[in-house]
Every structure is written in structure tokens, then in C-alpha cells.
C-alpha positions as a LaTeX table, in Angstrom:
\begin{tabular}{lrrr}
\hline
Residue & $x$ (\AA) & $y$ (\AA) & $z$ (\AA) \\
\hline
Unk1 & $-37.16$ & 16.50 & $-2.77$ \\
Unk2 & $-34.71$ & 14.16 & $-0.76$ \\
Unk3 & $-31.31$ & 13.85 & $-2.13$ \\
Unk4 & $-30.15$ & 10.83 & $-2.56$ \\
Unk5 & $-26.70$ & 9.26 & $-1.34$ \\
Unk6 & $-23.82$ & 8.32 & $-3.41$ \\
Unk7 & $-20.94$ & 5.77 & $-2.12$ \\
Unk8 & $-18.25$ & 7.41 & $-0.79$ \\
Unk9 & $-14.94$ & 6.36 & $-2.40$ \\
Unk10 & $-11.85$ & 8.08 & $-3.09$ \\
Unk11 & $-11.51$ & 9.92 & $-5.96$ \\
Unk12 & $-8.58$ & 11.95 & $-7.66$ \\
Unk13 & $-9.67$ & 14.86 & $-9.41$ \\
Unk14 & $-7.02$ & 15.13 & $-12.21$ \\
Unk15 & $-6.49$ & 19.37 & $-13.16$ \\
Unk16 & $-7.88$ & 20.37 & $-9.71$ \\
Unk17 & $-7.39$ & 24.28 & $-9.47$ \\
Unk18 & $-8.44$ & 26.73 & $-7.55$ \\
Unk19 & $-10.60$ & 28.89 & $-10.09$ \\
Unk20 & $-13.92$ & 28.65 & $-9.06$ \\
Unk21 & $-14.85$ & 29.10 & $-13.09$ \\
Unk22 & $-13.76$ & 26.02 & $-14.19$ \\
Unk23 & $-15.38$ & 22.45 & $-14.02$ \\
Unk24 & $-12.75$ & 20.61 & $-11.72$ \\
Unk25 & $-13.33$ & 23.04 & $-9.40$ \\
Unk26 & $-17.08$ & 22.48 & $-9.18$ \\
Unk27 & $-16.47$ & 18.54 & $-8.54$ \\
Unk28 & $-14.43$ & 19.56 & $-5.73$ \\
Unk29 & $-17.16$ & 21.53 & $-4.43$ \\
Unk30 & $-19.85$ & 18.84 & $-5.16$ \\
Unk31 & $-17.84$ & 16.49 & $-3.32$ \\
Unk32 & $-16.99$ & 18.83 & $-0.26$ \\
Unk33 & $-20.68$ & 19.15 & $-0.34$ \\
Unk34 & $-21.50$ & 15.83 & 0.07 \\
Unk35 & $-18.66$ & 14.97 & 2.50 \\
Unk36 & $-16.77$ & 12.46 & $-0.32$ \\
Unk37 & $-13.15$ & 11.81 & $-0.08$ \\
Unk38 & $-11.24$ & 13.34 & $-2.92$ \\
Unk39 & $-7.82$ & 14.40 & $-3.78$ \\
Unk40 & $-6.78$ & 17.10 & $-6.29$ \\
Unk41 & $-4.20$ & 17.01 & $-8.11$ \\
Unk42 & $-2.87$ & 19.69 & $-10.79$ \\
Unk43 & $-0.25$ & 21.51 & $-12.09$ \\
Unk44 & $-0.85$ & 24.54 & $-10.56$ \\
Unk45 & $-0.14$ & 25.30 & $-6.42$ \\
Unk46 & $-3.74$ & 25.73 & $-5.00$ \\
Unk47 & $-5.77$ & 25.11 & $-2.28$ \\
Unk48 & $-9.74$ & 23.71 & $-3.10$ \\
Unk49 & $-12.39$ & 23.51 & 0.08 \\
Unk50 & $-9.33$ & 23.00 & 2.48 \\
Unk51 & $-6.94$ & 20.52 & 0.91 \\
Unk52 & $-3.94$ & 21.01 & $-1.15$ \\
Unk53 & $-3.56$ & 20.64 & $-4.52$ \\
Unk54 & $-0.81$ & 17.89 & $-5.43$ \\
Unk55 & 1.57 & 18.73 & $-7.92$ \\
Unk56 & 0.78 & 16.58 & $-10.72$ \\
Unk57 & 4.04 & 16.85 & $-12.11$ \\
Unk58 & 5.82 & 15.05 & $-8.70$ \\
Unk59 & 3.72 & 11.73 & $-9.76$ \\
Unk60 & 2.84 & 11.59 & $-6.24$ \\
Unk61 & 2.34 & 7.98 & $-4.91$ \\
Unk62 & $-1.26$ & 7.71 & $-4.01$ \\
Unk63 & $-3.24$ & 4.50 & $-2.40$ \\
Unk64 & $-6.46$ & 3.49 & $-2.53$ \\
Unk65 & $-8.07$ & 5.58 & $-5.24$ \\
Unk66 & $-11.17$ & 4.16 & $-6.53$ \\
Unk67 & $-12.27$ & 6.60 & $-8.97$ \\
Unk68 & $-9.84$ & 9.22 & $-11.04$ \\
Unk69 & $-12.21$ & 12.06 & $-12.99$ \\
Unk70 & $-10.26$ & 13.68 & $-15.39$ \\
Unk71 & $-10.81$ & 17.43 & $-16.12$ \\
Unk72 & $-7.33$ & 17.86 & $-18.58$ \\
Unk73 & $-7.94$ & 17.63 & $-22.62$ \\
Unk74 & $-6.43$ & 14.58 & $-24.81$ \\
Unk75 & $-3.58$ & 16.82 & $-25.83$ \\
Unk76 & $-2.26$ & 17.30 & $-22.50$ \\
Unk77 & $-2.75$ & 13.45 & $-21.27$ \\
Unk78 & $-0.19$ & 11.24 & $-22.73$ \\
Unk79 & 2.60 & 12.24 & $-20.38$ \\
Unk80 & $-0.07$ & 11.41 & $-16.97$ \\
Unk81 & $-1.50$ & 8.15 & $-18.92$ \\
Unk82 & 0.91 & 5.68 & $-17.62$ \\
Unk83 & 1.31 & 7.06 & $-14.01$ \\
Unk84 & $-2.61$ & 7.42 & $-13.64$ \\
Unk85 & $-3.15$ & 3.87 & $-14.93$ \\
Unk86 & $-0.08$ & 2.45 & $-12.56$ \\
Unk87 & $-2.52$ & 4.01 & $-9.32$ \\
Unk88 & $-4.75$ & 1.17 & $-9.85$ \\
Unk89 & $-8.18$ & 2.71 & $-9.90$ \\
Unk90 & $-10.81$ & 0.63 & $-10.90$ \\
Unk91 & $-12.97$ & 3.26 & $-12.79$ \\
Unk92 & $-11.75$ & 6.63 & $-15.08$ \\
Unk93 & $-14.23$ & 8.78 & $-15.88$ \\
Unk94 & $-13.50$ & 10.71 & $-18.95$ \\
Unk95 & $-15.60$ & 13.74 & $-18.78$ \\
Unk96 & $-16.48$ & 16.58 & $-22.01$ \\
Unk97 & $-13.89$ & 16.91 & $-23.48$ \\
Unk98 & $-11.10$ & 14.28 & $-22.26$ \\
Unk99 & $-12.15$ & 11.56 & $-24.16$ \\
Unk100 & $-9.08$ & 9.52 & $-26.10$ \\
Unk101 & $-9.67$ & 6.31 & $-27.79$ \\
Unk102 & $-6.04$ & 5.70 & $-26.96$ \\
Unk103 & $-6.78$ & 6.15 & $-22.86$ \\
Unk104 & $-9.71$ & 3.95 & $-23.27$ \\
Unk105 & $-7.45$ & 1.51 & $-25.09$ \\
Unk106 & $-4.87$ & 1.28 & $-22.41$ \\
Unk107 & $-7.41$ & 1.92 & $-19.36$ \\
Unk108 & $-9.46$ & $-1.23$ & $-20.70$ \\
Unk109 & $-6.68$ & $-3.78$ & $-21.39$ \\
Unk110 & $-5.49$ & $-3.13$ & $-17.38$ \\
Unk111 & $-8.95$ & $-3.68$ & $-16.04$ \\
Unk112 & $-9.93$ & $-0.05$ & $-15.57$ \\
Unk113 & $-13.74$ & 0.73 & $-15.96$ \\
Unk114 & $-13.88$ & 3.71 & $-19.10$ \\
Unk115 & $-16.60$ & 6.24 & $-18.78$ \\
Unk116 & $-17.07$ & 8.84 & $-21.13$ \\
Unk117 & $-19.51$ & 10.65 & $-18.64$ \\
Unk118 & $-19.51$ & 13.68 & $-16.73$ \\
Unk119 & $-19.11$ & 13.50 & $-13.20$ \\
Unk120 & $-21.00$ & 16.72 & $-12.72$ \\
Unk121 & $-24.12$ & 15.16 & $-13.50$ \\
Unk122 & $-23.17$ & 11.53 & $-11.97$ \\
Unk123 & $-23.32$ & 13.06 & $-8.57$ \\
Unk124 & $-26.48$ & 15.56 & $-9.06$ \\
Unk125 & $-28.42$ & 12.52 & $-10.22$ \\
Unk126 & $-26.79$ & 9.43 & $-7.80$ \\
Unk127 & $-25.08$ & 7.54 & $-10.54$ \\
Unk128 & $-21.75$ & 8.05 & $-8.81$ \\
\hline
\end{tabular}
């Protein structure tokens, strides 16, 4: 079965870490795999498939990000919301368990594409 190619564009993979258990970590791998530019970005130091976690808290300025994935829960969001909208990215993707209405809300009225989807699955099946 031939695998099909996504678009490259730069993502941000909000709660990047380094433990290979977790679901942020298996987007990074899924997009070292398929040679896809992405950033991490977390609160804790780290290192995933050869780049450096960012430390969330430093609000790093960032350019260019197309896509941020978000793999940190509603309770811990409302002190990123603002900086993550002010990067500029024209889709969020809200995966199991980060939805919040009021990050849809806000994401909307600036333009953002909302998707309640997992990005797991987006890039297994091409819809990325």
C-alpha cells in the first residue's frame, strides 16, 4: 500500500516532551517520519528526534507557523491562548482532550481555522 503525501508546513507542537508514552511525542515522531517541519514547544527541557524543546513559558517569537496542534488540556490553556493566537497560524487543531469552546471562540473571531481532530490520525490517513 503506497503512502500517501501530506503538505509540508510548519507546525508547533504545543506540550512537546520527550516521553516517548505520551501523544505529543508520537506527532513528533510521525512528523520526523515523514520529513515535516515542526517545532516543539513545552514546559519541560527536552530534546524530540533532534531538536530542542522551546520553553513554552519564554513565549518565544516564532514565524511562519502554519499549523499549531495542541497536546495540553483546557485547564492548563488560558495563560498560552493569547500568545498562541498572536503567532498567526492559520489552523489549531484541538486534539482529545484540548477542546475549549472559549479557544474556539477566540481562535475563530481572529481568522484561525478550529479543528477538534486528532492529528495522529490526520497524518496516518493524509488529511493533514
Amino acid at each position: 500500500m503506497e503512502e500517501r503525501k501530506v503538505d509540508p508546513r510548519k507546525t508547533l507542537i504545543v506540550g512537546a516532551t520527550s516521553n516517548p508514552s505520551r501523544y505529543a511525542f508520537a506527532a513528533a515522531k510521525m512528523f520526523a517520519d515523514r520529513q515535516l517541519d515542526f517545532i516543539p514547544i513545552g514546559i519541560k527541557k527536552g530534546e524530540v528526534f533532534g531538536k530542542p524543546i522551546l520553553d513554552l513559558n519564554s513565549k518565544p517569537q516564532l514565524d511562519d507557523i502554519h499549523t499549531i496542534t495542541l497536546y495540553i488540556g483546557p485547564s492548563h490553556q488560558a495563560e498560552w491562548m493569547d500568545y498562541l493566537i498572536g503567532l498567526n497560524p492559520k489552523r489549531i487543531i484541538f486534539n482529545p482532550g484540548t477542546e475549549n469552546p472559549e479557544f474556539f471562540k477566540k481562535a475563530s473571531s481572529e481568522g484561525i481555522e478550529v479543528l477538534p481532530a486528532c492529528n495522529l490520525v490526520m497524518l496516518s490517513t493524509g488529511q493533514f
